[in-house]
N, C-alpha and C positions, 0 to 999 in steps of 0.2 A: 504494500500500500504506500501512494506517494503523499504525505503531506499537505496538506494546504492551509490557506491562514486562517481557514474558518476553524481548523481542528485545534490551534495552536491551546496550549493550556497554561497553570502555571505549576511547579513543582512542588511552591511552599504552602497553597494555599486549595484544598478543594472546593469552595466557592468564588468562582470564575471573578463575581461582581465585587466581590469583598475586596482580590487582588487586582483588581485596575482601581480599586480606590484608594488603597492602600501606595502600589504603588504611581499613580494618575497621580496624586498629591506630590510623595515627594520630588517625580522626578519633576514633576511644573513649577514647584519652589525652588528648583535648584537652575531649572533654563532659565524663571526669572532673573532669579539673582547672577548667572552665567552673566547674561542677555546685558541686564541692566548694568552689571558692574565691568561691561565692554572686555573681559577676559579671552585673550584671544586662543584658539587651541583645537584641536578636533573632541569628539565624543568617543571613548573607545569601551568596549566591554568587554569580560572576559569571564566568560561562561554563560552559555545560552541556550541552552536545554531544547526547547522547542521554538525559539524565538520570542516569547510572549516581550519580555521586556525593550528585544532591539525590535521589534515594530512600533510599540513604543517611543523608544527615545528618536526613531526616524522619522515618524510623524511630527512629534516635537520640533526637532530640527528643522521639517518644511516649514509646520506653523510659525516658529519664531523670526526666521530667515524673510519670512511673508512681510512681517509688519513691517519694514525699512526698505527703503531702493538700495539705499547706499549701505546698509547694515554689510549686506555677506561683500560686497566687494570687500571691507577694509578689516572686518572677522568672520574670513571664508573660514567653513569646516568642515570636514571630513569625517565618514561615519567608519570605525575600525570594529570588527566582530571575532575576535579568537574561541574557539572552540574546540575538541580534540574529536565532537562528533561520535563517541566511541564511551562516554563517559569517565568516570576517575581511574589514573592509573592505580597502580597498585601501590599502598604504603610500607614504601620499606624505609621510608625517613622515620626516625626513632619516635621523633614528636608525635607525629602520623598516627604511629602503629601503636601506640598506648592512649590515644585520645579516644573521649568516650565514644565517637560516633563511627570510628574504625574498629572498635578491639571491644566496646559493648554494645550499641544497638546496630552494627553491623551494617550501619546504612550507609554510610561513605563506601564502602567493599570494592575492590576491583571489578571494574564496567557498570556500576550502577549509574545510574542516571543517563542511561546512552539515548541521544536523540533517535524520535524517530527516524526512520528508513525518509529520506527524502525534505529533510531540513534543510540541509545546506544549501541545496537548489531551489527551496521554495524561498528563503532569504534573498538569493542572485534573484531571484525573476522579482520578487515583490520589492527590493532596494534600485532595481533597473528602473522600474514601472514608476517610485518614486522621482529616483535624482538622473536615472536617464545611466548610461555606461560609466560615468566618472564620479568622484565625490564620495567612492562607501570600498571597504575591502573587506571580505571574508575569508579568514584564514585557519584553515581547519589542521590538526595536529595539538600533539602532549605540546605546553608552555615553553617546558624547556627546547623544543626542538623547533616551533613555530615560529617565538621571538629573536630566535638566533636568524634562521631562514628568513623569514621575513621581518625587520624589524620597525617598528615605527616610525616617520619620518616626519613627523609634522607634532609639534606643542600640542598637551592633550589640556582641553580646558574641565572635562569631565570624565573622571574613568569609573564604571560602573562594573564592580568587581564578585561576579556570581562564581567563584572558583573555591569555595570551601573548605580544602585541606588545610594545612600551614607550607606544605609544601609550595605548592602551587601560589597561594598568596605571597608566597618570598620571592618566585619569579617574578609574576608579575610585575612587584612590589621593586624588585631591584632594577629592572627594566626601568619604571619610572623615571623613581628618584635617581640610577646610576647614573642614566644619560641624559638627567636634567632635563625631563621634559614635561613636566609640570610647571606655568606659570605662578607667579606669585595671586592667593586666592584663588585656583583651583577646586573642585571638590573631587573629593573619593566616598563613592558610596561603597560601604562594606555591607556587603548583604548578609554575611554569615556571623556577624559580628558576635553574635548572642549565640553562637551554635557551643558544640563542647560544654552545656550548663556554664556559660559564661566563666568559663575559668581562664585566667590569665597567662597560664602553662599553655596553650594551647589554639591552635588555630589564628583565625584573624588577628585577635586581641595581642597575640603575641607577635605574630607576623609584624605588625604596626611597631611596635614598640620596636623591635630588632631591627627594623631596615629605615627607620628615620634614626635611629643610633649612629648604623652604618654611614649615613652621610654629612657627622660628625662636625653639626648642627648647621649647614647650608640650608636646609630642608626642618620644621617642625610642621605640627597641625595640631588643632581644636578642632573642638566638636561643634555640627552647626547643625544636624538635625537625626531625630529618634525616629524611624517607623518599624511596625509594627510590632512583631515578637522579638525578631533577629536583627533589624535593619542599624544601622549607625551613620550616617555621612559625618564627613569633615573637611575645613577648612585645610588648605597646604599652605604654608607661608614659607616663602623662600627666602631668608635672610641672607645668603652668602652671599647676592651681589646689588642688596640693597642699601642703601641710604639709611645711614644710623643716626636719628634724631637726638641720639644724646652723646652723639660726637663732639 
Protein backbone atom coordinates (compact mmCIF):
# COMPACT_ATOMS: atom_id res chain seq x y z
CA UNK A 1 0.00 0.00 0.00
CA UNK A 2 1.34 3.41 -1.05
CA UNK A 3 0.78 6.29 1.26
CA UNK A 4 -1.10 9.29 0.82
CA UNK A 5 -1.69 12.43 2.86
CA UNK A 6 -5.02 11.63 3.61
CA UNK A 7 -3.71 8.57 5.65
CA UNK A 8 -0.84 10.47 7.28
CA UNK A 9 -1.34 10.05 11.28
CA UNK A 10 0.42 11.05 14.40
CA UNK A 11 2.64 8.67 16.43
CA UNK A 12 2.34 10.53 19.86
CA UNK A 13 -1.10 11.09 19.92
CA UNK A 14 -4.32 8.69 18.81
CA UNK A 15 -6.66 11.54 18.55
CA UNK A 16 -5.82 12.81 15.12
CA UNK A 17 -7.76 16.49 16.22
CA UNK A 18 -6.12 16.69 19.73
CA UNK A 19 -2.42 16.44 17.60
CA UNK A 20 -2.97 19.32 15.08
CA UNK A 21 -3.97 21.37 18.17
CA UNK A 22 -1.47 20.48 20.06
CA UNK A 23 0.87 20.77 17.63
CA UNK A 24 -1.02 23.68 15.17
CA UNK A 25 -0.38 25.90 18.36
CA UNK A 26 3.18 25.46 18.85
CA UNK A 27 4.44 25.37 15.67
CA UNK A 28 2.24 28.95 14.67
CA UNK A 29 3.99 30.47 17.89
CA UNK A 30 7.16 29.62 16.85
CA UNK A 31 6.79 30.83 12.77
CA UNK A 32 5.27 33.88 14.45
CA UNK A 33 7.96 34.69 16.45
CA UNK A 34 10.49 33.02 13.51
CA UNK A 35 8.56 35.59 11.11
CA UNK A 36 8.25 38.42 13.31
CA UNK A 37 11.70 38.58 14.87
CA UNK A 38 13.02 38.54 10.97
CA UNK A 39 15.53 35.21 11.81
CA UNK A 40 16.87 34.29 9.00
CA UNK A 41 17.55 30.29 8.21
CA UNK A 42 15.74 27.24 6.73
CA UNK A 43 13.17 24.84 8.72
CA UNK A 44 14.74 21.53 9.09
CA UNK A 45 13.24 18.35 10.96
CA UNK A 46 14.43 15.28 11.88
CA UNK A 47 12.32 12.45 12.27
CA UNK A 48 9.07 12.13 10.55
CA UNK A 49 7.29 9.15 10.88
CA UNK A 50 4.43 9.42 8.59
CA UNK A 51 4.85 13.08 7.67
CA UNK A 52 2.01 14.44 9.92
CA UNK A 53 4.24 17.35 11.21
CA UNK A 54 6.57 18.24 7.91
CA UNK A 55 3.13 18.83 6.17
CA UNK A 56 2.62 20.82 8.74
CA UNK A 57 5.48 23.11 9.04
CA UNK A 58 5.35 23.20 4.88
CA UNK A 59 2.02 24.72 4.90
CA UNK A 60 3.25 27.20 7.59
CA UNK A 61 6.02 28.06 5.42
CA UNK A 62 3.64 28.89 2.37
CA UNK A 63 1.28 30.67 4.74
CA UNK A 64 3.87 32.94 6.21
CA UNK A 65 6.00 33.57 3.20
CA UNK A 66 2.35 34.80 1.79
CA UNK A 67 1.89 37.65 4.00
CA UNK A 68 5.04 39.99 2.45
CA UNK A 69 6.21 40.43 -1.28
CA UNK A 70 9.52 41.25 -0.16
CA UNK A 71 9.43 38.88 3.16
CA UNK A 72 11.03 35.51 1.21
CA UNK A 73 13.24 37.59 -1.01
CA UNK A 74 15.51 38.82 1.94
CA UNK A 75 14.41 35.56 4.53
CA UNK A 76 14.36 32.84 1.67
CA UNK A 77 13.97 29.37 3.34
CA UNK A 78 14.23 26.04 2.66
CA UNK A 79 12.28 23.18 3.92
CA UNK A 80 15.02 20.10 5.16
CA UNK A 81 13.26 16.47 6.17
CA UNK A 82 15.94 13.68 7.50
CA UNK A 83 14.52 10.57 8.20
CA UNK A 84 16.08 6.81 8.01
CA UNK A 85 12.42 5.73 6.64
CA UNK A 86 13.27 2.34 8.37
CA UNK A 87 12.64 3.47 11.96
CA UNK A 88 15.23 3.56 15.20
CA UNK A 89 18.50 1.88 14.79
CA UNK A 90 19.50 -0.32 17.12
CA UNK A 91 20.94 0.90 20.63
CA UNK A 92 24.15 -0.20 21.21
CA UNK A 93 25.20 3.41 22.62
CA UNK A 94 25.25 2.73 26.59
CA UNK A 95 22.83 5.64 27.39
CA UNK A 96 20.45 4.08 24.79
CA UNK A 97 20.52 0.63 25.98
CA UNK A 98 19.70 1.27 29.70
CA UNK A 99 17.16 4.02 29.14
CA UNK A 100 13.63 3.38 30.12
CA UNK A 101 12.15 3.26 26.62
CA UNK A 102 14.93 0.91 25.17
CA UNK A 103 15.68 -1.64 27.84
CA UNK A 104 11.91 -1.23 29.72
CA UNK A 105 8.80 -0.59 27.62
CA UNK A 106 10.70 -1.63 24.62
CA UNK A 107 9.21 0.99 22.40
CA UNK A 108 12.35 2.76 21.03
CA UNK A 109 13.56 -1.25 19.86
CA UNK A 110 15.22 -1.79 16.67
CA UNK A 111 12.96 -0.61 13.51
CA UNK A 112 10.00 0.50 15.44
CA UNK A 113 8.52 3.37 14.26
CA UNK A 114 9.21 2.44 10.51
CA UNK A 115 7.37 4.62 8.03
CA UNK A 116 4.87 3.49 6.11
CA UNK A 117 5.71 1.75 2.61
CA UNK A 118 5.41 4.96 0.46
CA UNK A 119 6.22 8.07 2.72
CA UNK A 120 9.08 9.20 1.35
CA UNK A 121 7.49 9.74 -2.01
CA UNK A 122 4.26 10.96 -0.83
CA UNK A 123 6.60 13.89 0.90
CA UNK A 124 8.55 14.59 -2.84
CA UNK A 125 5.05 14.65 -4.72
CA UNK A 126 3.02 16.69 -1.87
CA UNK A 127 6.60 19.27 -1.18
CA UNK A 128 6.67 19.54 -5.27
CA UNK A 129 2.98 20.21 -5.43
CA UNK A 130 3.66 22.91 -2.61
CA UNK A 131 7.16 24.81 -3.54
CA UNK A 132 7.32 23.40 -7.16
CA UNK A 133 11.12 21.38 -7.72
CA UNK A 134 13.34 23.78 -5.57
CA UNK A 135 13.11 25.12 -1.96
CA UNK A 136 12.57 21.50 0.25
CA UNK A 137 15.02 18.27 0.40
CA UNK A 138 14.21 14.88 1.68
CA UNK A 139 16.81 12.92 2.83
CA UNK A 140 16.30 9.46 3.80
CA UNK A 141 19.06 7.30 5.90
CA UNK A 142 20.50 6.47 9.89
CA UNK A 143 21.71 10.44 11.13
CA UNK A 144 24.87 9.42 11.29
CA UNK A 145 25.28 8.55 7.68
CA UNK A 146 22.80 11.11 6.17
CA UNK A 147 24.35 14.26 7.79
CA UNK A 148 27.65 13.39 6.64
CA UNK A 149 26.39 12.48 2.89
CA UNK A 150 24.30 15.11 2.62
CA UNK A 151 24.94 18.00 4.98
CA UNK A 152 23.05 21.00 5.46
CA UNK A 153 23.96 24.13 3.67
CA UNK A 154 21.99 26.96 4.51
CA UNK A 155 21.37 28.72 8.53
CA UNK A 156 18.51 26.75 10.11
CA UNK A 157 16.14 29.37 11.75
CA UNK A 158 13.85 26.38 13.00
CA UNK A 159 14.89 22.64 13.70
CA UNK A 160 12.04 20.42 14.75
CA UNK A 161 13.74 17.41 16.30
CA UNK A 162 11.36 14.02 16.33
CA UNK A 163 14.51 11.73 16.77
CA UNK A 164 14.01 10.35 20.24
CA UNK A 165 17.09 8.20 21.37
CA UNK A 166 20.06 10.23 22.85
CA UNK A 167 21.95 8.86 20.28
CA UNK A 168 20.42 10.29 17.45
CA UNK A 169 19.74 13.62 19.29
CA UNK A 170 23.63 14.04 19.71
CA UNK A 171 23.92 13.87 15.85
CA UNK A 172 21.60 15.88 15.16
CA UNK A 173 22.50 18.19 17.89
CA UNK A 174 26.21 18.23 16.80
CA UNK A 175 25.52 18.83 13.29
CA UNK A 176 23.84 22.16 14.41
CA UNK A 177 25.77 23.72 16.96
CA UNK A 178 29.34 22.08 15.35
CA UNK A 179 28.85 23.85 12.08
CA UNK A 180 27.30 26.80 13.55
CA UNK A 181 24.29 26.99 11.87
CA UNK A 182 21.97 28.01 14.15
CA UNK A 183 21.37 31.90 14.16
CA UNK A 184 21.21 34.00 17.02
CA UNK A 185 17.30 33.23 18.47
CA UNK A 186 16.67 30.21 16.65
CA UNK A 187 14.26 27.66 18.01
CA UNK A 188 14.75 23.96 18.71
CA UNK A 189 11.64 22.08 19.37
CA UNK A 190 12.41 18.87 21.30
CA UNK A 191 9.71 16.63 20.95
CA UNK A 192 10.86 13.97 23.05
CA UNK A 193 11.82 16.00 25.80
CA UNK A 194 9.74 14.51 28.44
CA UNK A 195 10.35 10.92 27.19
CA UNK A 196 12.62 8.44 29.44
CA UNK A 197 10.16 9.62 32.66
CA UNK A 198 11.90 12.97 32.29
CA UNK A 199 15.06 11.86 33.70
CA UNK A 200 18.17 13.98 33.12
CA UNK A 201 20.47 10.73 32.55
CA UNK A 202 18.91 10.29 29.46
CA UNK A 203 17.62 11.03 26.14
CA UNK A 204 16.85 14.65 24.83
CA UNK A 205 17.21 16.33 28.38
CA UNK A 206 20.72 15.18 28.20
CA UNK A 207 21.49 15.39 24.79
CA UNK A 208 20.94 19.25 25.20
CA UNK A 209 22.93 19.78 28.11
CA UNK A 210 26.08 17.64 26.54
CA UNK A 211 26.40 19.27 23.12
CA UNK A 212 25.68 23.05 24.07
CA UNK A 213 28.61 22.19 26.62
CA UNK A 214 30.59 20.99 23.72
CA UNK A 215 30.54 24.32 22.18
CA UNK A 216 32.07 25.61 25.07
CA UNK A 217 29.71 28.60 25.59
CA UNK A 218 29.47 30.10 21.71
CA UNK A 219 26.17 28.52 21.75
CA UNK A 220 23.58 28.51 25.02
CA UNK A 221 19.59 28.21 25.20
CA UNK A 222 16.31 28.96 27.31
CA UNK A 223 13.32 27.69 27.33
CA UNK A 224 10.56 29.54 25.33
CA UNK A 225 7.70 27.02 25.07
CA UNK A 226 5.89 23.70 26.94
CA UNK A 227 3.54 21.59 24.73
CA UNK A 228 1.92 18.81 25.41
CA UNK A 229 3.09 15.72 27.59
CA UNK A 230 6.61 15.58 25.83
CA UNK A 231 7.11 18.65 23.98
CA UNK A 232 9.86 21.54 25.03
CA UNK A 233 11.01 24.32 22.42
CA UNK A 234 13.93 26.62 23.01
CA UNK A 235 15.50 29.71 22.42
CA UNK A 236 19.43 29.23 20.92
CA UNK A 237 21.59 32.23 21.78
CA UNK A 238 24.80 32.58 20.10
CA UNK A 239 27.15 34.54 22.06
CA UNK A 240 30.52 33.61 20.51
CA UNK A 241 30.29 36.27 17.90
CA UNK A 242 28.19 38.78 19.60
CA UNK A 243 28.40 42.01 20.94
CA UNK A 244 28.86 42.09 24.74
CA UNK A 245 26.89 44.97 26.26
CA UNK A 246 28.84 44.95 29.32
CA UNK A 247 32.13 45.30 27.41
Amino acid sequence: MTLSVGQVSNATYNDIERARKIYGDVFRTTFEYVWGSHIPGAVAEFGCFEGFSSLMLADLMLEFDAQSDWYTEIFSRHLYVYDSFQGFPKSTNPVDSISYEVADSGYWRESEDASPPGTEEMLRAEFTRRFGEAGWSVVPGMFEKSLEASPISHEVAVANLDCDLYSSSVEVLDHLLGRRLMPDGAVLLMDDYNCNRANPRFGMRRAMRECFARTDGFYEYSEFLRYGWHGRAFFVHRLGDCPNPDA
